[in-house]
DOTINU-979791 format. One line per field, with one value per atom (N, C-alpha, C): residue number from 1; x, z, y. Coordinates in pm, 1 decimal. Example, Ala and Ser with C-alpha at 12.3 -4.5 7.8 and 13.67 -1.06 7.14 Angstrom:
2
pos: (1;1;1;2;2;2)
c1: (1319.0;1230.0;1320.0;1285.0;1367.0;1290.0)
c3: (780.0;780.0;780.0;708.0;714.0;787.0)
c2: (-569.0;-450.0;-330.0;-225.0;-106.0;3.0)
This chain:
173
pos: (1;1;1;2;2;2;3;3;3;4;4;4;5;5;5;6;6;6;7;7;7;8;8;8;9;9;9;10;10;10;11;11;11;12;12;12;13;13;13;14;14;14;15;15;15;16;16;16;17;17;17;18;18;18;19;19;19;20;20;20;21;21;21;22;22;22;23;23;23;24;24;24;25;25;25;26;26;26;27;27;27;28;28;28;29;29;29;30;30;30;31;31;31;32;32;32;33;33;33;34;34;34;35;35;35;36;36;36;37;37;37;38;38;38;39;39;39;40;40;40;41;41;41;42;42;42;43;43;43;44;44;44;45;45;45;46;46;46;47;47;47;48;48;48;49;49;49;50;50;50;51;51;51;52;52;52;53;53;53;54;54;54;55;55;55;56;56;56;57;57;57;58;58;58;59;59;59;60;60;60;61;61;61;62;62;62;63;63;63;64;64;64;65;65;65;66;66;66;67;67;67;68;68;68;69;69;69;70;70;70;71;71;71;72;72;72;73;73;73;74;74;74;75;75;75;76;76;76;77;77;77;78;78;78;79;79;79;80;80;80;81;81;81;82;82;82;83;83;83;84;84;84;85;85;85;86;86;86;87;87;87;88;88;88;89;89;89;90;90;90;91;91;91;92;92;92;93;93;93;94;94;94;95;95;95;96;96;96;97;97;97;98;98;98;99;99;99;100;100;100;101;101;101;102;102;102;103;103;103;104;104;104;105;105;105;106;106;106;107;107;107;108;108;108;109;109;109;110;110;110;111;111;111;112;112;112;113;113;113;114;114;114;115;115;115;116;116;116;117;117;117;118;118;118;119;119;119;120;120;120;121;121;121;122;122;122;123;123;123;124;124;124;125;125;125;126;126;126;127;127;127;128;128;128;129;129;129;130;130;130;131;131;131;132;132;132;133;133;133;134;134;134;135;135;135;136;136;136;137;137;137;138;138;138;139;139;139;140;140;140;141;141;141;142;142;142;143;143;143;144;144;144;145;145;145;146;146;146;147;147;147;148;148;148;149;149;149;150;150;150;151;151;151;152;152;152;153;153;153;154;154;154;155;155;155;156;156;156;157;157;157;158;158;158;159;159;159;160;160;160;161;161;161;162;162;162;163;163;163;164;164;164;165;165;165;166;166;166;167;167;167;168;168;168;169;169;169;170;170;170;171;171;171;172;172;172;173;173;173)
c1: (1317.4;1453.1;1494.9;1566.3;1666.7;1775.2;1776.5;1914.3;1982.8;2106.9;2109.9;2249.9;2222.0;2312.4;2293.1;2167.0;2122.7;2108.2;2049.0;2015.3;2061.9;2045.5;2104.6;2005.5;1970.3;1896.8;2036.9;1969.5;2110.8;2207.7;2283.2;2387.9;2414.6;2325.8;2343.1;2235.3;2329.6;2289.8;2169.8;2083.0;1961.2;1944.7;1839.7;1821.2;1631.4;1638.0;1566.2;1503.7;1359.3;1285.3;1205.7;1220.4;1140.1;1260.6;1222.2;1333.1;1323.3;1462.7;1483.4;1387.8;1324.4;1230.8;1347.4;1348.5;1380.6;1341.6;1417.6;1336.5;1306.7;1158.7;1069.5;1050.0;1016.2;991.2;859.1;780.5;607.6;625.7;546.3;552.0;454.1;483.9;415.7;238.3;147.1;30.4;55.7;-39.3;21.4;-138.0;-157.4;-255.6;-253.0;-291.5;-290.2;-414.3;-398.5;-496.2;-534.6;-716.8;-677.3;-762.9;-751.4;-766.3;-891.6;-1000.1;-1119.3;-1150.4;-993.6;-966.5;-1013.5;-1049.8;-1065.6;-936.5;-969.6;-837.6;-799.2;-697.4;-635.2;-535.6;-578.9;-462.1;-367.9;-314.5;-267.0;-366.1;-482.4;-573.7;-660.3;-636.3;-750.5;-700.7;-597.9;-506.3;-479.7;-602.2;-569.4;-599.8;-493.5;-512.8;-431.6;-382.6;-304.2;-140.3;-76.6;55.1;20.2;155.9;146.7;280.5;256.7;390.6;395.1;446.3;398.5;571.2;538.9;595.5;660.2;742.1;722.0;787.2;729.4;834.3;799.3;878.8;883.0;778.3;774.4;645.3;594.8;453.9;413.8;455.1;489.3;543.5;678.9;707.8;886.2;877.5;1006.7;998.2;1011.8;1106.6;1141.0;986.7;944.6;812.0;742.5;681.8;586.0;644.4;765.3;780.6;752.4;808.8;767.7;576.8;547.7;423.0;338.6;442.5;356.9;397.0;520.6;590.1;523.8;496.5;409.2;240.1;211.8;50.2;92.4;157.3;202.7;186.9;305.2;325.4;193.0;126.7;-21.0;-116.3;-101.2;-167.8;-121.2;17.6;91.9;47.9;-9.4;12.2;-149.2;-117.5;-268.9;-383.9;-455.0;-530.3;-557.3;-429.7;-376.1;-284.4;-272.4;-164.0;-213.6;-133.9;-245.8;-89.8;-126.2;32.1;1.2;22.5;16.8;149.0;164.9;209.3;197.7;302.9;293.1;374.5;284.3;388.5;347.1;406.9;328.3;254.1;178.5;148.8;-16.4;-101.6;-193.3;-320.0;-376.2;-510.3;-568.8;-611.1;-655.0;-524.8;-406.6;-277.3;-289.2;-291.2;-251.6;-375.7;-504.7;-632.5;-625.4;-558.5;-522.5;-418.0;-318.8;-159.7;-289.4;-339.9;-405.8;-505.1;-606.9;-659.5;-576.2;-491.1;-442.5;-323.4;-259.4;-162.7;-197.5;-367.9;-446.2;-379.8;-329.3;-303.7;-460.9;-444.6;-585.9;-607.7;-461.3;-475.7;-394.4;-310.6;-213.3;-301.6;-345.0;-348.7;-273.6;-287.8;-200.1;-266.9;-153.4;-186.7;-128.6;-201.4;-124.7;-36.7;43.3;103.4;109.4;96.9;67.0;-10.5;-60.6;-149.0;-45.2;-45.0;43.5;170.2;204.0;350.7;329.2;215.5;222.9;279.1;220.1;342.1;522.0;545.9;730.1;774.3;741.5;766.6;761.3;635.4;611.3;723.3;756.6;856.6;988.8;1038.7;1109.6;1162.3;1076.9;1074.5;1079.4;1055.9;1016.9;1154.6;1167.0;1283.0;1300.1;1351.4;1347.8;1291.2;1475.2;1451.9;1352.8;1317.6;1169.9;1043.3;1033.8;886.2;846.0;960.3;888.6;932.5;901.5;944.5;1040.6;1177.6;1269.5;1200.1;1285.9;1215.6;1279.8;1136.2;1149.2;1066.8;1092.4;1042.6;980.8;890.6;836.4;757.7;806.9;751.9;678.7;564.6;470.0;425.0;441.9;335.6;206.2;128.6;-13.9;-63.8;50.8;46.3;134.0;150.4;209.5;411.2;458.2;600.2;661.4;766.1;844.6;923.5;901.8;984.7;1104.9;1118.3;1206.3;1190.9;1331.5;1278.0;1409.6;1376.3;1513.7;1443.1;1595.7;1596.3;1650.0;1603.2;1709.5;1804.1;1978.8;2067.4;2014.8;2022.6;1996.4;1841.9;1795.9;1638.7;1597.8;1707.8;1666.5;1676.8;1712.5;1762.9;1606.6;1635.5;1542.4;1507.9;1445.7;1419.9;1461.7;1493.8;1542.1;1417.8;1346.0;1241.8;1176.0;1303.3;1344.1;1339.5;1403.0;1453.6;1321.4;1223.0;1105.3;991.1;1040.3;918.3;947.4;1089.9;1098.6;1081.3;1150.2;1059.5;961.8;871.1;680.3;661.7;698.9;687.5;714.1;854.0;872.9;844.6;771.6;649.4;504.5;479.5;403.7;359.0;497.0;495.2;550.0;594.5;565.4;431.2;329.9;217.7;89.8)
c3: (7276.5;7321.1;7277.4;7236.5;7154.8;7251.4;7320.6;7370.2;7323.9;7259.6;7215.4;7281.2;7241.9;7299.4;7414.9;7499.3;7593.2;7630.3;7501.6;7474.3;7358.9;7331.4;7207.9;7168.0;7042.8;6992.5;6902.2;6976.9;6908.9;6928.2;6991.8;6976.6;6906.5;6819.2;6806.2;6827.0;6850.3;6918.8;6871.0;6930.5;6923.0;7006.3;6944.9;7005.6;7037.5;7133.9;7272.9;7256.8;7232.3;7234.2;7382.6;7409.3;7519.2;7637.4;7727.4;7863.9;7961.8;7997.1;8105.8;8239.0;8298.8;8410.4;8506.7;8645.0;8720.7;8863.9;8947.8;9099.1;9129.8;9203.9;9272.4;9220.3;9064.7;9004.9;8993.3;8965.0;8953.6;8773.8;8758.6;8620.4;8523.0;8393.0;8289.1;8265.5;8265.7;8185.7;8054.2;8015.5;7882.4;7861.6;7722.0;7664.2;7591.8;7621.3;7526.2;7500.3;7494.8;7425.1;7512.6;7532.5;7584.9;7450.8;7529.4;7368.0;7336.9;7414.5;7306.5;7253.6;7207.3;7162.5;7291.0;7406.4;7483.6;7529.1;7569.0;7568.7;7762.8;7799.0;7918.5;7943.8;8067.6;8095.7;8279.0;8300.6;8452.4;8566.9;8481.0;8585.6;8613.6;8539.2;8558.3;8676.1;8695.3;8786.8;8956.1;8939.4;9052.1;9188.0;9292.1;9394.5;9437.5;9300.1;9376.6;9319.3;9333.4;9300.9;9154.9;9090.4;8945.1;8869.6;8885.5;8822.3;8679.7;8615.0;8476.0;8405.4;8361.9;8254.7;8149.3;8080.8;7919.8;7845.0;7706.7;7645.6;7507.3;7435.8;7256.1;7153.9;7206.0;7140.9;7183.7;7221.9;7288.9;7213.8;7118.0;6951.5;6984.1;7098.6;7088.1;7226.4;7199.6;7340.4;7519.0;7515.9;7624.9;7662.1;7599.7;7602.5;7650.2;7569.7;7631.0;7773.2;7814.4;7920.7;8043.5;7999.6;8076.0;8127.6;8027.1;8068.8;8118.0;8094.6;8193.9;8328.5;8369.2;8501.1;8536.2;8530.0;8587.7;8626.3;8534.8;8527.5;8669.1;8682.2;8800.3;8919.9;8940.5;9017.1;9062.3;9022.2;9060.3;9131.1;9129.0;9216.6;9354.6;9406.6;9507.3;9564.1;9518.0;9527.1;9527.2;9670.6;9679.2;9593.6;9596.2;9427.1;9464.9;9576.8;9578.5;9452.0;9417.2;9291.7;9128.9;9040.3;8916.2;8852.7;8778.3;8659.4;8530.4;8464.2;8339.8;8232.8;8129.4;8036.3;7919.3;7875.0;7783.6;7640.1;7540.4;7416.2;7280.7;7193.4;7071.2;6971.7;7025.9;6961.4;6961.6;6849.7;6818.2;6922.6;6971.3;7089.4;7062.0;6925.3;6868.8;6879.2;6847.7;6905.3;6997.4;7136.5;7235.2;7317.8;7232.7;7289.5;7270.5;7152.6;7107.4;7210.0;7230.7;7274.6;7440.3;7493.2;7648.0;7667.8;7571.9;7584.6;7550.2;7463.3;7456.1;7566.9;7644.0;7714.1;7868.8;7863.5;7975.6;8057.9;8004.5;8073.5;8081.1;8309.1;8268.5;8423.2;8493.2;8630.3;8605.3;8478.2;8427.3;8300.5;8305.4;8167.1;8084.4;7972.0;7865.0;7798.8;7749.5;7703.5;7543.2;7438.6;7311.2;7331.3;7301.9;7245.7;7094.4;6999.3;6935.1;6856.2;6873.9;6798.4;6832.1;6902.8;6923.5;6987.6;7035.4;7108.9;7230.2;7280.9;7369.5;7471.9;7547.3;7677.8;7604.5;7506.8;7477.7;7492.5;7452.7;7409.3;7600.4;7647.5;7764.1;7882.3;7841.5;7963.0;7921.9;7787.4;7729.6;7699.6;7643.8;7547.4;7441.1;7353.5;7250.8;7119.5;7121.1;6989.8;6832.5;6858.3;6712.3;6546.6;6588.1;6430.6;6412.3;6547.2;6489.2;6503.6;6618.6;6681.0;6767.0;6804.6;6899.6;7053.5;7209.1;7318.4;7336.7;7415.1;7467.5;7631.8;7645.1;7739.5;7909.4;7967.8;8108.9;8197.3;8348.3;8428.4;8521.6;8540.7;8644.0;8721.2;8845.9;9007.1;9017.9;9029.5;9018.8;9156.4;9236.1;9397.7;9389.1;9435.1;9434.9;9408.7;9447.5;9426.2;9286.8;9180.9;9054.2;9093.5;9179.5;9181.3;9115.0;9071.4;9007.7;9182.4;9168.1;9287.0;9235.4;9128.0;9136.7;8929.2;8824.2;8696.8;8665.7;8559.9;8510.7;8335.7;8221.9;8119.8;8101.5;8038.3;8039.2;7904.9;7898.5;7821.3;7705.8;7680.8;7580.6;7532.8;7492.4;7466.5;7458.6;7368.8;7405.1;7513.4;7616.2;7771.1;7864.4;7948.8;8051.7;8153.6;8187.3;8314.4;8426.8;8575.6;8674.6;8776.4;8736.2;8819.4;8964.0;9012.8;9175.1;9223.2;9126.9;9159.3;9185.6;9073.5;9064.9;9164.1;9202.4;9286.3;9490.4;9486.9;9603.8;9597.9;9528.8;9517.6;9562.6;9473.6;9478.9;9624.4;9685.6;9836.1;9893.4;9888.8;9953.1;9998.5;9840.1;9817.9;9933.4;9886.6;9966.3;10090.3;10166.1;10318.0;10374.7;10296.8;10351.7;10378.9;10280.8;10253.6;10328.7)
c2: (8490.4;8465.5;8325.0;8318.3;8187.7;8161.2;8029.3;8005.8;7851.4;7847.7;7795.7;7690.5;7562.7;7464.5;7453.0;7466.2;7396.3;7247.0;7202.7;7073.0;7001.7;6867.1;6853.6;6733.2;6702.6;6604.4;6460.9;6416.1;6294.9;6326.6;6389.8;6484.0;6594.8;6609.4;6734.8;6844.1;7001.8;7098.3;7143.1;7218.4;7258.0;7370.7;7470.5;7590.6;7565.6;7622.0;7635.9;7810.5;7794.3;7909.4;7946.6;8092.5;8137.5;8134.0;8200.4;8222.8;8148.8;8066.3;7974.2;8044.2;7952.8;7944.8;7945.7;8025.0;8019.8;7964.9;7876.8;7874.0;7939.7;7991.9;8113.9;8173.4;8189.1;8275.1;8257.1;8292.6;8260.6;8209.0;8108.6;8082.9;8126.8;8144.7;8171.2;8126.5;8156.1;8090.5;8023.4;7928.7;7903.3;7818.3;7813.6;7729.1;7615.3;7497.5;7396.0;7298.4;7197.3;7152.3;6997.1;6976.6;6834.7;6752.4;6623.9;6508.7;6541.0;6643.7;6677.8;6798.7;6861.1;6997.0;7089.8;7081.6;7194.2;7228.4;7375.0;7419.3;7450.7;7401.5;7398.2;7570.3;7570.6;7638.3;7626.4;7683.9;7707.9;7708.4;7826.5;7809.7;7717.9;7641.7;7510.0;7396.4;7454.7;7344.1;7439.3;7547.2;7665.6;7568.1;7579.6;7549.9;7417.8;7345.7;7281.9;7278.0;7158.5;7150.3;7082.7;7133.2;7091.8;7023.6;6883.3;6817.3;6855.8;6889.6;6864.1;6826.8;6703.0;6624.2;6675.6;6708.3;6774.8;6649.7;6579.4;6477.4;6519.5;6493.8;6505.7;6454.7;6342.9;6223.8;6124.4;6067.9;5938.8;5863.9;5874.4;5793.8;5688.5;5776.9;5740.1;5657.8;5545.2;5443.1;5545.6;5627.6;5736.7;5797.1;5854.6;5913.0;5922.7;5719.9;5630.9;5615.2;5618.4;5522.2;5634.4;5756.1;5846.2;5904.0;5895.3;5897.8;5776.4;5634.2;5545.4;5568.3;5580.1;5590.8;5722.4;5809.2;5912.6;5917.3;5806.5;5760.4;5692.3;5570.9;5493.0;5583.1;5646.6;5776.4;5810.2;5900.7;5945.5;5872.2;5746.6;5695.0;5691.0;5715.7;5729.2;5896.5;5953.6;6124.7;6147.6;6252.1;6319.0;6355.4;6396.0;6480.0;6607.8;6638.3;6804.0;6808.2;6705.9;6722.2;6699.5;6783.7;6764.5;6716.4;6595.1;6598.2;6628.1;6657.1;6656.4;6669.8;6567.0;6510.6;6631.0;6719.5;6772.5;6734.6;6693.1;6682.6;6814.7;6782.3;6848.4;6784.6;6639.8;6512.9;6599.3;6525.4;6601.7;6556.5;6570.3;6549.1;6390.8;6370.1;6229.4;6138.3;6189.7;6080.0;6010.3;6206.4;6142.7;6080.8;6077.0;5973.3;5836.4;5806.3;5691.0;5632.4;5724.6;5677.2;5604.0;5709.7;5725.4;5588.4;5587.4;5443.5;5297.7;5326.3;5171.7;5169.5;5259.4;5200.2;5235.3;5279.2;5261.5;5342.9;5523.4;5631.2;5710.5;5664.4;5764.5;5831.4;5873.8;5939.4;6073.5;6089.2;6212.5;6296.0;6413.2;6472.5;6514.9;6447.1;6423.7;6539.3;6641.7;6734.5;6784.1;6850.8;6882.0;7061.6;7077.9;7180.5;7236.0;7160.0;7161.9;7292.9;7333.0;7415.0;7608.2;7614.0;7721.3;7742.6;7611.4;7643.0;7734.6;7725.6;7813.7;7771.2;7630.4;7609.5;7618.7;7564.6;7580.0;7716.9;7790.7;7953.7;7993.8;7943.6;7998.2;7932.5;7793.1;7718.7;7700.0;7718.3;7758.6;7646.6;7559.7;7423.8;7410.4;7519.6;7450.8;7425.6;7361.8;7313.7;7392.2;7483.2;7569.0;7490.8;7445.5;7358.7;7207.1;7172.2;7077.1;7083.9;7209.8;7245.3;7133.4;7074.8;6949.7;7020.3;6965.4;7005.7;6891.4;7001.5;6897.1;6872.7;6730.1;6662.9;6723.7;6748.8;6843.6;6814.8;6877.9;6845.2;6982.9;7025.5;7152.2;7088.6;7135.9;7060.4;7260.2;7358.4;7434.9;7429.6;7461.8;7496.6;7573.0;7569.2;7596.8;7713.8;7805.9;8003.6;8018.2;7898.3;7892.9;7972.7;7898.3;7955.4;7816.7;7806.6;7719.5;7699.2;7530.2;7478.7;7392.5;7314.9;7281.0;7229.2;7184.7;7203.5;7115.7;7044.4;6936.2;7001.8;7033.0;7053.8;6892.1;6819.8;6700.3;6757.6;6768.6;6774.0;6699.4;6617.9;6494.3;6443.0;6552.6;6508.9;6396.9;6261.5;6129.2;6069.5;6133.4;6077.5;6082.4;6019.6;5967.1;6097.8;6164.8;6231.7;6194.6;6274.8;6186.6;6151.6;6025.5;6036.0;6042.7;5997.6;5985.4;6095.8;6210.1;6367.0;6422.0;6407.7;6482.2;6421.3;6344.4;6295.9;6301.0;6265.7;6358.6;6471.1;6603.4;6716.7;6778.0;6666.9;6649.3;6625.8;6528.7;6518.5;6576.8;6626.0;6710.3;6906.0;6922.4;7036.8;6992.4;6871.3;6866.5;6830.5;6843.4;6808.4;6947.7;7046.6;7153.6;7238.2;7222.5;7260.8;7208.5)
């Protein structure tokens, strides 16, 4: 499924592979990759809550900043909670990106190799194969609680948004 003009890169429009995630919907499985080629999935994260991050490139200033402000984050948050950082940056990148800017409480994860989380969360960027930048707040029985597409792939996430959320997932629980 192709939807298109969801998002836009620089301003301009971009089409968006795989089907918009809904609240309460139970979410997709998906496979990717961590920085020592093993391969991750949903279930590895069974049992608890699951922030997960999505950004374009550790490459890029937005990115980086996002995955430091979420590394931050995690130390504030139970280890009922798993975050993880998804890009399509290659595993040795994002080991490189992880030791020098001393990300090491979030798993930083590759997409890369199959597109399987984009296709599956409905990220993935047609015409560059990169993920536009998103947010899935995941409850412990895998339902989608709460999800930011950011419009403007170069734009910031709302981090305030996603992290009350997160608290607030987990003060029901």
């Amino acid at each position: 499924m192709e939807r298109k003009g969801t998002v836009t890169l620089k301003s301009r429009p971009v089409t968006l592979i795989g089907q918009a995630l809904e609240k309460g919907n139970k979410v997709p499985d998906f496979v990717v990759l961590d920085k020592d080629l093993s391969e991750v999935s949903l279930k590895d994260f069974a049992g608890k809550a699951k922030l997960i991050s999505v950004a374009v490139s550790l490459d890029t200033p937005v990115c980086d900043t996002q995955a430091r402000r979420f590394n931050e984050e995690a130390a504030q948050l139970p280890d009922t909670v798993a975050i993880m950082n998804i890009t399509m940056d290659l595993p040795f990148a994002i080991g490189r990106f992880c030791s020098t800017a001393g990300i090491d409480r979030i798993r930083t994860l590759s997409d890369y190799r199959d597109a399987s989380f984009g296709m599956a969360f409905g990220t993935l960027i047609k015409e560059f194969r990169l993920l536009a930048r998103a947010i899935f707040l995941v409850d412990r029985d895998n339902i989608l609680r709460y999800s930011e597409i950011v419009p403007e792939v170069t734009g910031q996430v709302n981090f305030e948004k996603a992290l009350s959320e997160t608290r607030s997932l987990l003060a029901k629980t």
